[in-house]
Each structure stands twice: as structure tokens, then as C-alpha cells.
N, C-alpha and C positions, 0 to 999 in steps of 0.2 A: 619786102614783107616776108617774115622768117614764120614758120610752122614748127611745131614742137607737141608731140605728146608726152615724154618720154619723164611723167615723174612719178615713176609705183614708188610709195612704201610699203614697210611691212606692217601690217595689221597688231594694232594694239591687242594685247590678249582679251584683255575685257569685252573686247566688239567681238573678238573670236569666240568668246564666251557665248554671248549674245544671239549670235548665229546660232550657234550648237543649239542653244535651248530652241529659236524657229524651229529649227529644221527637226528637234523631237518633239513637237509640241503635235496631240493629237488632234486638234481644232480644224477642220475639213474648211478646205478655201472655198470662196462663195466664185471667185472668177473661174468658171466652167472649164474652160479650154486652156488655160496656162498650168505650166508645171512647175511644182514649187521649188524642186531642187534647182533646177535651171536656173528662179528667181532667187536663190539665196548663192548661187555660182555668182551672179551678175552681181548679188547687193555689195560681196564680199570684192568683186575686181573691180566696181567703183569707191570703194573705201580703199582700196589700194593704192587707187589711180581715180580722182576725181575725173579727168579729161575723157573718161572709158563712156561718158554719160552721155546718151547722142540722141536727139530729137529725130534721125536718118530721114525719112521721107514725110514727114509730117510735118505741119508747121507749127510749130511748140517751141519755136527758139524763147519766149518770156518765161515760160514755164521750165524751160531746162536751161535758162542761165539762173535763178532761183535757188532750183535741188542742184547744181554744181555747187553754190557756196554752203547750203544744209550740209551737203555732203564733204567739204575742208572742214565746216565751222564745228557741226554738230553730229559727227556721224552715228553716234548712240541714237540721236534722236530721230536719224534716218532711219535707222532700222528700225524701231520701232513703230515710224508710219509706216511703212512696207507692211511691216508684219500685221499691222491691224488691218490693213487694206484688203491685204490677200485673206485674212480668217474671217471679219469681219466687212469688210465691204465700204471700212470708212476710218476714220480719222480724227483727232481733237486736235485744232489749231488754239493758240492762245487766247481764241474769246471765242472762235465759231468753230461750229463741227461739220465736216467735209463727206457727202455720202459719196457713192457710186452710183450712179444711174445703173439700174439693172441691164440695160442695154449694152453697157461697158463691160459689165462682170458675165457677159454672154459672149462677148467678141471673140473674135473666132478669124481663123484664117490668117491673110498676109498684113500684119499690123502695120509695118515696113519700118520697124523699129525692135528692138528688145524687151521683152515681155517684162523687165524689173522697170525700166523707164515707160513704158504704153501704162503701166499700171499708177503708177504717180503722178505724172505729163498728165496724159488723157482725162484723170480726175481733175485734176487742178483746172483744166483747162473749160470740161465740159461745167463745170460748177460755176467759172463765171461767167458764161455765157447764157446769154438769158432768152434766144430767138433759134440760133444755130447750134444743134445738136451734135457732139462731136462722137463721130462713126468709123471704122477704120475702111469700111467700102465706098464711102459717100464719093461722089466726084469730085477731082480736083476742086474745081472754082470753090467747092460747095466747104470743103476743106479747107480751102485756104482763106474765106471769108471767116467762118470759124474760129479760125484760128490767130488772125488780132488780134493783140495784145496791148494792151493801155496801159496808160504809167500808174493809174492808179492800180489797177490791177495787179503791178509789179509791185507797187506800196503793200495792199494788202496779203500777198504773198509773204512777204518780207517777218512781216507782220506777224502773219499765223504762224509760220514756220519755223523761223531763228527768233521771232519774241524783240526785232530791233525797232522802233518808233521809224518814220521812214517819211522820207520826203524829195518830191520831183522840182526838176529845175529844166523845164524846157527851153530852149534855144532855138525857136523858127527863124527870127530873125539876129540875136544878137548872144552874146555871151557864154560860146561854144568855150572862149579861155579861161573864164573862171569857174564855169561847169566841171572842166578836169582837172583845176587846181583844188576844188572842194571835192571830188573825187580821190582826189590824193591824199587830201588831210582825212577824210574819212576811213580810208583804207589802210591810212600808216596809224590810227589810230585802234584799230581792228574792229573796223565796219566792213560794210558791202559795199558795191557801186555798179552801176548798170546803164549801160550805155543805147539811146533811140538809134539807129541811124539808117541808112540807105546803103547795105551792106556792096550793092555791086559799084556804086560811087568812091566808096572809101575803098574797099578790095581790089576792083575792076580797073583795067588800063582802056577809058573810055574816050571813045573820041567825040570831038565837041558836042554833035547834035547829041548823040547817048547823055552824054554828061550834063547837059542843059535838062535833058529830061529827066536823070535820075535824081536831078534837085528839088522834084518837086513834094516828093513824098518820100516818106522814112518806112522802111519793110522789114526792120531788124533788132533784134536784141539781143546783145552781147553784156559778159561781163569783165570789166575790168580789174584786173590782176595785179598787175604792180608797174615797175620802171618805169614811171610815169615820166618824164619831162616834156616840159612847157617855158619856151622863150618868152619874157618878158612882152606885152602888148606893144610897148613902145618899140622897142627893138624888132619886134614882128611887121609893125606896121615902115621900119624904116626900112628893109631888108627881105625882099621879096624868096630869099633861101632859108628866111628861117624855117625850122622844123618843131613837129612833135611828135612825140613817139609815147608807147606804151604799150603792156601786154594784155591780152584778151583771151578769153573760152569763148570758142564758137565754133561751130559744130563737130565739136568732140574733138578739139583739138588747141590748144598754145598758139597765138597768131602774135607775131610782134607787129605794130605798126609801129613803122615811120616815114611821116607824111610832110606836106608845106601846110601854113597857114590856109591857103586858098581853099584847100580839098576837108577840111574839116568845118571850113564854115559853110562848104557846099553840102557836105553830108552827114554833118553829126549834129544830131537833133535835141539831145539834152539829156542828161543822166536823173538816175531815180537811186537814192541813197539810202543806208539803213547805217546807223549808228550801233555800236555796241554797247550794250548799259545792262545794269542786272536784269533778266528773264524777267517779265512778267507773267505774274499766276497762271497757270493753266486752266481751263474751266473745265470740271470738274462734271 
């Protein structure tokens, strides 16, 4: 399993543009404790380098594999939610509008994250959450229950954000092969794709009792990048070496997998897709 951050480019001038105007615009941020230069330092080295975008100690991996492909797909429009976040306290997604808990725009202290990503992450996350309010002091457990992420939720992220129609294909018990062959065709079409899985099973050199156990639940969301291949079912099934491979964003970083059949139908749980087609309306 190969690691890779290493893809800056240089910033379109337009987006350069775009910044410029944030960072002169006199509009007083409503999030108390964050600094705005800092947040247009960070908006600009993740428009450089998508991979810069890191969930760090929070559990926000659905929500920041999401703003990583905003941020490939649509980076104007990234800035843009930033910018209204931070002046405003909120957002228009393409049918719904996204506030901030004032509670978020009061946060304060060790976020244990970057204050351009707590600021988008944290929103996203705390809105769809309907029991468990998301705190950057709360206790672990309390945090990381929180912090679930559902495929539908991955849908309507998809959704508000890049404007792509979006639909899950879970795999508990079968069709982990065709899940990342329509991942493929989605992605070489210029879609998204978004992988469930049990990141220390698929990651992790686990020894059996581990491995028996981390089949039993999915605790991860990654997104799929490209080099996807996939052996043939038949030939998987005759051929106990086949492989699959493909590249991933997860936790702020380019991960290559390649794996055997065995280890994917143990820990990969089903991708959540979004097509690319023209933008839908914005509401207004």
C-alpha cells in the first residue's frame, strides 16, 4: 500500500482573484475565534493541493471525502462556501440552505483540525445530525458517535454541493466487484465515488481473530481517485491471487490499494456515486 500527497498545482488566477476579493471584503466573520487570513492561507493550499484537506482528529472522514472532490471538481465554488460561512454563518446548497449552529461559530480552542476544514467539515456534519451535537470539546465516544456518516448522507452532500444526482450501492453481503467497476465508469466519466469500508481491515496487516472482527462493521469513508482495476469474477473466483487495486483520499493523503479478492469482500462495504450532468438550479 503506497502513500502519496504530493500533487500542488498552481492556482488558476480566477480563484486567485476570488481570494483577493475574501480576504478585502469588509464583512466581519460571525465564527468568533477563527482567523480569517489563516482561513484564506489554508482555502488557497487546498485549491493547490486537494490532499492538504484533513479531517486530523475528528471523525469527519464522509464529510471530508465530499469537500476533497468540491475542491478537484469545483474550487470557485469552494470558495465561495467558505467565504459565506465565515461572513455569514451559512451556505446555499442546490435545494437546501446549511446554517451554523451558533455553538460552532463560538468554538474555540483545540479543534484538532484546521480551522478552513472544522469550518466546513463541522457544518456539514453538525446539520445532519439530528440527536448528537457536534463540539470540538465533547468526549471521544461522544464524538465519534457524532460523527457516523451514512450513505445517504454521503448522497445528499453530493448533492448540495457539486449539483451531481447521486446514488449508493451497498455490498454487506455481495457485489463488492461490481460496485468498483461502476465506480470506475462513474469516475472515467467525470463523476465522484465513495467508498464504505473498515479502514483498519482493508489498511491493516490483521491477524485472524482481528480480521474476523473488523468484518463485522464499516468505520470509513474514503474516496476513490482513479487506477482502478478489477479481475474479472470468473478469473477471481478461479485464482485465489487475484488482485484489485486502486487510488484513494484518506486522511489527507493518496493511498494506492492493492489487495486480493478475499480482503475486499471482507472490508469494503459499498460505494456511494454521484454522476456529473449539468448543475442544477441553485435556490435562490
Amino acid at each position: 500500500m503506497r502513500s502519496d500527497t504530493d500533487t500542488t498545482k498552481a492556482i488558476d488566477p480566477s480563484l486567485d482573484e476570488q481570494l483577493a476579493k475574501f480576504a478585502r471584503s469588509t464583512q466581519t466573520g460571525v465564527w468568533t475565534h477563527l482567523d480569517k487570513s489563516q482561513i484564506i492561507s489554508e482555502i488557497r493550499s487546498r485549491i493547490n493541493n486537494p490532499y492538504q484537506i484533513q479531517q486530523g482528529e475528528q471523525p469527519f472522514c464522509g464529510p471530508a471525502a465530499v469537500v476533497f472532490e468540491l475542491i478537484r471538481k469545483q474550487p470557485d465554488r469552494y470558495i465561495q462556501i467558505c467565504q459565506s460561512l465565515y461572513e455569514h454563518g451559512s451556505f446555499e446548497g442546490y435545494s437546501n440552505k446549511f446554517v451554523a449552529a451558533g455553538r460552532l461559530c463560538r468554538s474555540y480552542g483545540n479543534l484538532r483540525m484546521a480551522q478552513a476544514d472544522w469550518m466546513i467539515l463541522a457544518t456539514l456534519r453538525d446539520c445532519a445530525n439530528k440527536i448528537v451535537p457536534v463540539h470540538p470539546k465533547a468526549p471521544k465516544l461522544i464524538r465519534e458517535i457524532g460523527g457516523i456518516t451514512k450513505p445517504w448522507e454521503i448522497s445528499g452532500w453530493v448533492r448540495e454541493l457539486l449539483g451531481y444526482p447521486s446514488k449508493s450501492y451497498p455490498t454487506p453481503l455481495s457485489g463488492e466487484f461490481r460496485a468498483i467497476q461502476a465506480a470506475n465508469s462513474t469516475i472515467e466519466s467525470g463523476g465522484v465515488a465513495f467508498a464504505l469500508i473498515n479502514s483498519q481491515g482493508l489498511f491493516g496487516n490483521n491477524s485472524f481473530l482481528a480480521a474476523r472482527f473488523h468484518r463485522i462493521y464499516p468505520n470509513h469513508w474514503v474516496t476513490i481517485v482513479s487506477n482502478i482495476s478489477v479481475e474479472s469474477p470468473t478469473k477471481i473466483s478461479k485464482n485465489s491471487n487475484g488482485r484489485i487495486e486502486f487510488d484513494i483520499y484518506s486522511w489527507g493523503r493518496k493511498i494506492h490499494v492493492n489487495t486480493n479478492p478475499a480482503t475486499i469482500k471482507d472490508f469494503f462495504w459499498g460505494v456511494t456515486l454521484g454522476k456529473s450532468i449539468s448543475k442544477l438550479s441553485t435556490t435562490n
